[in-house]
C-alpha positions as CSV (number, residue, x, y, z in Angstrom):
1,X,0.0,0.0,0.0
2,X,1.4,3.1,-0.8
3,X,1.3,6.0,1.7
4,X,1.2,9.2,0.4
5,X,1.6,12.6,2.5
6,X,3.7,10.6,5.2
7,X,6.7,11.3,6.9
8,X,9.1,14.0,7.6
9,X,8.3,15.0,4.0
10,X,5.1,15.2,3.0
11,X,5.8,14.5,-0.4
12,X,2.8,14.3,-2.8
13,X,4.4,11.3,-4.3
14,X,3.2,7.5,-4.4
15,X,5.3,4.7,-5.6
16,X,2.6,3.0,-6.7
17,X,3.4,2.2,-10.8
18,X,0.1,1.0,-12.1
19,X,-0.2,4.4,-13.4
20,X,2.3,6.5,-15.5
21,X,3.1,9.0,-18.3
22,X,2.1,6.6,-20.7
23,X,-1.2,5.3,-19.7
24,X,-2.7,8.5,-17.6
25,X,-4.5,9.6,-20.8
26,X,-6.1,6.3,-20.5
27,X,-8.1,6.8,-17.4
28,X,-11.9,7.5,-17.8
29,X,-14.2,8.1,-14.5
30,X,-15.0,5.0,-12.3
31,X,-18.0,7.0,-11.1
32,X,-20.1,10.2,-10.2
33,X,-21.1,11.6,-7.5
34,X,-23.6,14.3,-7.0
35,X,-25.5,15.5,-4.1
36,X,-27.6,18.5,-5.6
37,X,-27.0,21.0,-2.5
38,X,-24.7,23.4,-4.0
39,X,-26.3,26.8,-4.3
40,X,-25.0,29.4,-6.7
41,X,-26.5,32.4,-4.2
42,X,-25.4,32.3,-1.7
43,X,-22.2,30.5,-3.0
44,X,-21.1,27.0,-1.3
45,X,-18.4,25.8,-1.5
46,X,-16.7,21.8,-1.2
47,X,-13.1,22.2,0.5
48,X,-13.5,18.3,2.0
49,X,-10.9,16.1,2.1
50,X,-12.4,12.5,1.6
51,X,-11.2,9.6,4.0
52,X,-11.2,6.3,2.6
53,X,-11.8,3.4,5.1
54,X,-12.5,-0.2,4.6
55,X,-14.1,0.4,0.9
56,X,-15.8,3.3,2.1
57,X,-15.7,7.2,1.4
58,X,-16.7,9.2,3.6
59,X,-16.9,13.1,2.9
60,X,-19.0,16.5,2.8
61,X,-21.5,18.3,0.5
62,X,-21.5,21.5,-0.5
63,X,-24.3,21.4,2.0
64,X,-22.5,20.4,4.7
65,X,-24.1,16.9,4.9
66,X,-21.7,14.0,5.8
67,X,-21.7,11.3,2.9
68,X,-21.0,7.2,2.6
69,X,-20.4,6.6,-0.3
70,X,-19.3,2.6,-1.6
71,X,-16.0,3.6,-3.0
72,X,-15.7,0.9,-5.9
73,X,-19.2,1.6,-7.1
74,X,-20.2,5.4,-6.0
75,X,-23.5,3.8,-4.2
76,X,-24.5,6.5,-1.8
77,X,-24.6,4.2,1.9
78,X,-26.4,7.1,3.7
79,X,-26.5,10.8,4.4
80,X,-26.2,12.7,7.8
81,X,-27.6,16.1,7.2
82,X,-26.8,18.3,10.1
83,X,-28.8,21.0,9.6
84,X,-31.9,18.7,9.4
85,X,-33.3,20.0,5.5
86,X,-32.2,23.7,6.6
87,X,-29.6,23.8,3.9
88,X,-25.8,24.2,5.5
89,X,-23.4,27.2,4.7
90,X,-19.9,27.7,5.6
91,X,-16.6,25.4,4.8
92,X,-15.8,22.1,6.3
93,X,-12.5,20.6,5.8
94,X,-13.0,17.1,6.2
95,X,-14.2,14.3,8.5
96,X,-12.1,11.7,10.3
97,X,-12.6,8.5,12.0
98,X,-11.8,7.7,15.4
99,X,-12.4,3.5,16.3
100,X,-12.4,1.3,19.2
101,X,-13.2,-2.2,18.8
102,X,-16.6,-2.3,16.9
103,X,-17.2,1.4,17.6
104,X,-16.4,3.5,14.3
105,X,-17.0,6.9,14.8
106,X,-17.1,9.8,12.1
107,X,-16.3,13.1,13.4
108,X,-17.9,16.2,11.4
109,X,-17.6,20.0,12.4
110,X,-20.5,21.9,11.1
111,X,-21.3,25.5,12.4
112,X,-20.9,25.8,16.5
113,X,-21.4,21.9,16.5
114,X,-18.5,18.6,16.5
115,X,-20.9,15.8,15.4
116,X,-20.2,12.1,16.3
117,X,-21.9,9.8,13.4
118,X,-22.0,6.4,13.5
119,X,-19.7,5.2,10.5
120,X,-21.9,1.9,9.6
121,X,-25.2,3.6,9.5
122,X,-25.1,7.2,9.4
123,X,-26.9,8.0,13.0
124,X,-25.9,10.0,15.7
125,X,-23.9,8.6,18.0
126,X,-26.4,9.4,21.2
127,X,-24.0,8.6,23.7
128,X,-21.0,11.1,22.1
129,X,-21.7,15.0,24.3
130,X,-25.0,16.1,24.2
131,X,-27.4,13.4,22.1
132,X,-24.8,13.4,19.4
133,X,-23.1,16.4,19.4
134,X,-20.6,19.3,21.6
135,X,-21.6,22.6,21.0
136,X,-17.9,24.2,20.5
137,X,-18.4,27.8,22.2
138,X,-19.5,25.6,25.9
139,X,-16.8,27.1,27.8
140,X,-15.1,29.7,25.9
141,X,-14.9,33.1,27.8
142,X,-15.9,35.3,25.1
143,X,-18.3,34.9,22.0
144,X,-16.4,33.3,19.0
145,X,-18.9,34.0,16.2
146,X,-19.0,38.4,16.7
147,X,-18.1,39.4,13.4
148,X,-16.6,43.4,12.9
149,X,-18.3,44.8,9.4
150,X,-16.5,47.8,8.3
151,X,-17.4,50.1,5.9
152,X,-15.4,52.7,3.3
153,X,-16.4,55.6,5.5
154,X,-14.5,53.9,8.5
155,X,-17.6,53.3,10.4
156,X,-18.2,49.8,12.1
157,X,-20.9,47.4,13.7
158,X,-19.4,44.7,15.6
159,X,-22.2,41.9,15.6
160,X,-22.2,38.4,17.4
161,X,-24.3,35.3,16.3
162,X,-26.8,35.5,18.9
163,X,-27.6,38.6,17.9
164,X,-27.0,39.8,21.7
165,X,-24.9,42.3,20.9
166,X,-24.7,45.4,18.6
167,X,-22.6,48.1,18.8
168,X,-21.3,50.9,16.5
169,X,-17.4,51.6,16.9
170,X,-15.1,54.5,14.6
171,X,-12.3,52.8,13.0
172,X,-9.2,54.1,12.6
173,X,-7.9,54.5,9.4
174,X,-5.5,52.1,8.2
175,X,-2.1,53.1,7.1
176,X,-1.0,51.3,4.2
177,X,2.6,50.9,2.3
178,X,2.9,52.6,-0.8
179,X,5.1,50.4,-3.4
180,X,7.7,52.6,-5.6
């Protein structure tokens, strides 16, 4: 098996010989995929990097749903859908597994929430933080999500998730390097 990405190196390089400059042009799909959540407005966006375990893909939607995918025949296994038919927004990264004995757990982060999804059947994991799920900010001293919206006129609204907070703040204006 070759192990890409490993080591001191992280070299992008497989040893693996099956495929090569002479026969790449040769390789045609194996199968598609497609899970009809993307939205053009607002944009989404797939930055997921799939795992592959035991003949199985596991990944993310535009959506943000978590896939299972049969990897030899593209036969969608199930779908978790955090966001229960709301329609997810934002970028996930990837998933990974975590496995003790029979227990095979897929970790997804999805908004303020780390998931815990049953890797054979696509349920939450009930036992895993609260029914499923840790809600990230538990614990944090200050809120995560406030967001600072600034506009050309140097005016600003700093704005949290909640919606708790709302207040108007002058911005200084930024000093920038001029290139000769």
């Amino acid at each position: 098996m070759a192990r890409v990405r490993r080591g001191s190196g992280r070299h992008k390089y497989s040893a693996l010989d099956q495929i090569n400059r002479g026969n790449v042009r040769e390789l045609t799909p194996a199968w598609t995929y497609r899970s009809d959540d993307m939205t053009q407005q607002p944009a989404s966006t797939i930055e997921c990097n799939p795992i592959v375990i035991d003949g199985v893909v596991y990944l993310t939607s535009p959506g943000l749903k978590l896939l299972a995918l049969d990897a030899a025949t593209g036969r969608q296994r199930w779908v978790f859908d955090p966001s229960d038919g709301k329609g997810g927004r934002g970028v996930n990264r990837g998933v990974t597994l975590w496995s003790e004995g029979a227990d095979r757990r897929i970790f997804l982060a999805a908004g303020m929430f780390l998931y815990a999804v049953d890797a054979d059947t696509g349920k939450l994991v009930k036992r895993f933080g609260t029914t499923g799920r840790v809600d990230l900010r538990e614990g944090l001293d200050r809120d995560v999500f406030a967001v600072r919206f600034c506009d050309y006129s140097r005016h600003c609204f700093q704005v949290s998730q909640s919606g708790q907070k709302a207040t108007a703040c002058r911005s200084k204006p930024r000093q920038t390097a001029r290139r000769r």
